[in-house]
C-alpha positions in Angstrom: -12.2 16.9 -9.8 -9.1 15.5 -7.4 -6.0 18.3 -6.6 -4.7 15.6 -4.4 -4.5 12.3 -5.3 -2.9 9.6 -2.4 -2.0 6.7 -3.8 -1.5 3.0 -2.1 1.9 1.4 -2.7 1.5 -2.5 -2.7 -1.0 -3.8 -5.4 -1.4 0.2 -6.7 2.1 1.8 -7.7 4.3 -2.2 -7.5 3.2 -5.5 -8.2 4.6 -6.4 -5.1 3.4 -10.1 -3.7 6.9 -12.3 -4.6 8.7 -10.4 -2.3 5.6 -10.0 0.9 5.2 -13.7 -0.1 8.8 -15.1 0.1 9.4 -12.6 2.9 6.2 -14.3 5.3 7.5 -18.1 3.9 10.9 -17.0 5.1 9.5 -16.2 9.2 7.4 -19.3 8.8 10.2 -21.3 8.1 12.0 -19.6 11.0 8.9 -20.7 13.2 9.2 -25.0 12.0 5.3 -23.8 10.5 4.5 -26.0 7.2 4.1 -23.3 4.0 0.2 -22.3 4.0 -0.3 -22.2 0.2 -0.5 -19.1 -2.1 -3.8 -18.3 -1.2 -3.0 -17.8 2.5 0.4 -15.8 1.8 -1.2 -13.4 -0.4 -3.6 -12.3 2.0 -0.6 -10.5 3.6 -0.4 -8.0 0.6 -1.9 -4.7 2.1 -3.1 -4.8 5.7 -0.7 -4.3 8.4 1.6 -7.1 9.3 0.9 -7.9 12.4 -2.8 -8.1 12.0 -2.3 -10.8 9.1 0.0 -13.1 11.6 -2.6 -12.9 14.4 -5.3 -13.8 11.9 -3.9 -15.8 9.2 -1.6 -17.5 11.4 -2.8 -17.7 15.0 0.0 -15.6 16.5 -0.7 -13.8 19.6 -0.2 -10.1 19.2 3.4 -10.6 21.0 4.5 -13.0 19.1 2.6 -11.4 15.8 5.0 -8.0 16.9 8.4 -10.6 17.1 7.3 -12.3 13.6 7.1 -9.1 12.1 10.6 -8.5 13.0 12.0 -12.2 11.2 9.8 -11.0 8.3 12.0 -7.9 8.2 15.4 -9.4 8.0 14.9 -10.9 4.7 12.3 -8.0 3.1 15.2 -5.4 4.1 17.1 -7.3 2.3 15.7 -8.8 -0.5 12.7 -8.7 -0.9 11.6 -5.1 -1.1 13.4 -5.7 -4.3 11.0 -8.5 -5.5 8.7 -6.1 -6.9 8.1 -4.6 -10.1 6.1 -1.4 -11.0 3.0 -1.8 -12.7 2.7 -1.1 -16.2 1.9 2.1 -17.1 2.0 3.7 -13.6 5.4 6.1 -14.6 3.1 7.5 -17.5 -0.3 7.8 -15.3 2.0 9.7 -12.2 3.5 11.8 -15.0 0.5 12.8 -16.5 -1.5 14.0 -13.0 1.7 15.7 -11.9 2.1 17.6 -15.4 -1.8 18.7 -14.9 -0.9 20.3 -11.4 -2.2 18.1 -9.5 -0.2 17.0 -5.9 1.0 13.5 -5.1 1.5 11.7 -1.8 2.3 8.0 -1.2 0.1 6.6 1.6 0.8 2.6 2.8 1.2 0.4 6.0 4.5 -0.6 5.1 7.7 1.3 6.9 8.5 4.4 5.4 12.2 3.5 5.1 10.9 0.6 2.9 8.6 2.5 0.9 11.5 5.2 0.1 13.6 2.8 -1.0 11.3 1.1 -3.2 10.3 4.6 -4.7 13.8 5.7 -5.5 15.2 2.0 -7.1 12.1 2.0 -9.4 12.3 6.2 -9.8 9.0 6.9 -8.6 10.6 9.3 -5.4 10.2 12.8 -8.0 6.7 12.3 -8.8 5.4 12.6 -5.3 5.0 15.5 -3.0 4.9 12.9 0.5 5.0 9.9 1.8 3.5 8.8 4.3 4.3 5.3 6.1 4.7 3.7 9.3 7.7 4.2 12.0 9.7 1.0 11.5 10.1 1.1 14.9 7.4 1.3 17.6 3.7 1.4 17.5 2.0 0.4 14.4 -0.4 2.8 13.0 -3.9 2.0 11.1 -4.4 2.9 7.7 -6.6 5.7 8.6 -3.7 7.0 10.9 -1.4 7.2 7.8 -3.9 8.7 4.9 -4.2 11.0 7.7 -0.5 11.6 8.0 -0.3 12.0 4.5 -3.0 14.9 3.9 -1.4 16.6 6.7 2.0 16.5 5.0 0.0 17.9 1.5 -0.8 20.9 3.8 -3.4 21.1 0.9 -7.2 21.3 0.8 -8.6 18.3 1.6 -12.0 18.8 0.4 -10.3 17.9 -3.0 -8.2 14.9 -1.8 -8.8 11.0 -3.2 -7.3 8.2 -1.9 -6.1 5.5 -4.8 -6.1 1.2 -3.4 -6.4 -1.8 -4.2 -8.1 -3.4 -0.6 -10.7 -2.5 1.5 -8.4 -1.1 3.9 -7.9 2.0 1.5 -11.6 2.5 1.2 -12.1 2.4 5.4 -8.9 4.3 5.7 -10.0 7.0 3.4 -13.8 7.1 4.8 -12.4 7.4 8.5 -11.0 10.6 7.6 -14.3 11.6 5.6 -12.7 11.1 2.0 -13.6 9.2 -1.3 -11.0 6.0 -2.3 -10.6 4.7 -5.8 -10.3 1.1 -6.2 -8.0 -0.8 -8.6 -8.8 -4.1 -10.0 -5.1 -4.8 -11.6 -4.2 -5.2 -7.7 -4.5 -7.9 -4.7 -8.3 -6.9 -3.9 -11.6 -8.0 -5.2 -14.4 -5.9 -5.8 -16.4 -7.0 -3.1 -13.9 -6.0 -0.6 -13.7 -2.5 -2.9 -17.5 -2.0 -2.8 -17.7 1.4 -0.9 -15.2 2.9 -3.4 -16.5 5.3 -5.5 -15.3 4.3 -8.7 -13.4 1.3 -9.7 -10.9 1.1 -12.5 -9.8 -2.4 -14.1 -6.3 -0.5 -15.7 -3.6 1.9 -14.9 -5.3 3.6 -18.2 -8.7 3.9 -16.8 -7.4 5.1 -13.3 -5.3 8.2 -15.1 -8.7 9.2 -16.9 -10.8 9.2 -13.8 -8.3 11.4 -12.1 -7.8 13.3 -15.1 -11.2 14.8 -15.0 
């Protein structure tokens, strides 16, 4: 069905909230702000950075941009290693990559970052790109980067699925006119998933979708 199959990082490939979550308590603290409770911190698990201090937070955009950078001197760090890879995802990228089909890594966090990540947890071989943001400069949508990374498959899109875990991978995907799978095992719910075109509970169920 898929030849191409982009997948999310955080809440798709790595359970990644202790380290987004200790990394935001860490600016907070920086910034004399009382700890907003797990429910608040884990909204910052997927969307871009700067958009979750302006509305979980009540930055200004400016001083959203300057938090971002606190937030980076303990994530560099530390804790991009907080993190784990989800059960059975080695198997599941093995599998679609064995079957010919080609891989690309698209997410809003800093490329740097997500390279890293990939190689500690030996994920880097399976993919044929990755596509994240500049760590420096103008932050990009997640349109921008599925975008980025379909360009960098040089490959025919027509047969390209984007693979998420929030609604910004469905919108992202849709913007450039392309069907998302949503996964349940991550930080989204299914309302937020709705426009996905199929939703898979397990790592087990998302391999036989894509298998098809």
């Amino acid at each position: 069905m898929y030849n191409n199959v982009l997948f999310d990082l955080d809440g798709t490939l790595t359970e990644s909230a202790p380290g987004i979550i200790n990394s935001v308590r860490y600016t907070l603290r920086r910034y004399g702000l009382n700890d907003p409770g797990d429910g608040v911190l884990k909204k910052f698990i997927g969307p871009p950075l700067i958009d979750s201090f302006v509305n979980f937070c009540g930055f200004s955009p400016e001083k959203a941009a300057e938090a971002v950078d606190v937030y980076r001197e303990y994530f560099a760090d530390r804790g991009l290693f907080e993190n784990a890879v989800y059960p059975g995802i080695p198997l599941c990228l093995k599998t679609l990559k064995q079957s010919g089909k080609r891989l690309a890594v698209a997410t809003s966090k800093p490329q740097v970052f997500c390279e890293r990540i990939l190689r500690h947890f030996d994920l880097y071989g399976y993919f044929d790109a990755v596509a994240g943001i500049p760590l420096d400069g103008e932050d990009m949508t997640k349109a921008e980067v599925v975008k980025t990374a379909l360009e960098l498959l040089d490959a025919d899109k027509s047969l390209s699925v984007m693979v998420g875990d929030r609604g910004y991978d469905v919108s992202g995907a849709e913007e450039n006119r392309k069907p998302c799978v949503g996964v349940l095992y991550g930080y989204g719910s299914p309302g937020e998933l709705s426009g996905a075109v199929k939703l898979c509970r397990t790592v087990e169920e998302l391999t036989e979708f894509l298998m098809k």
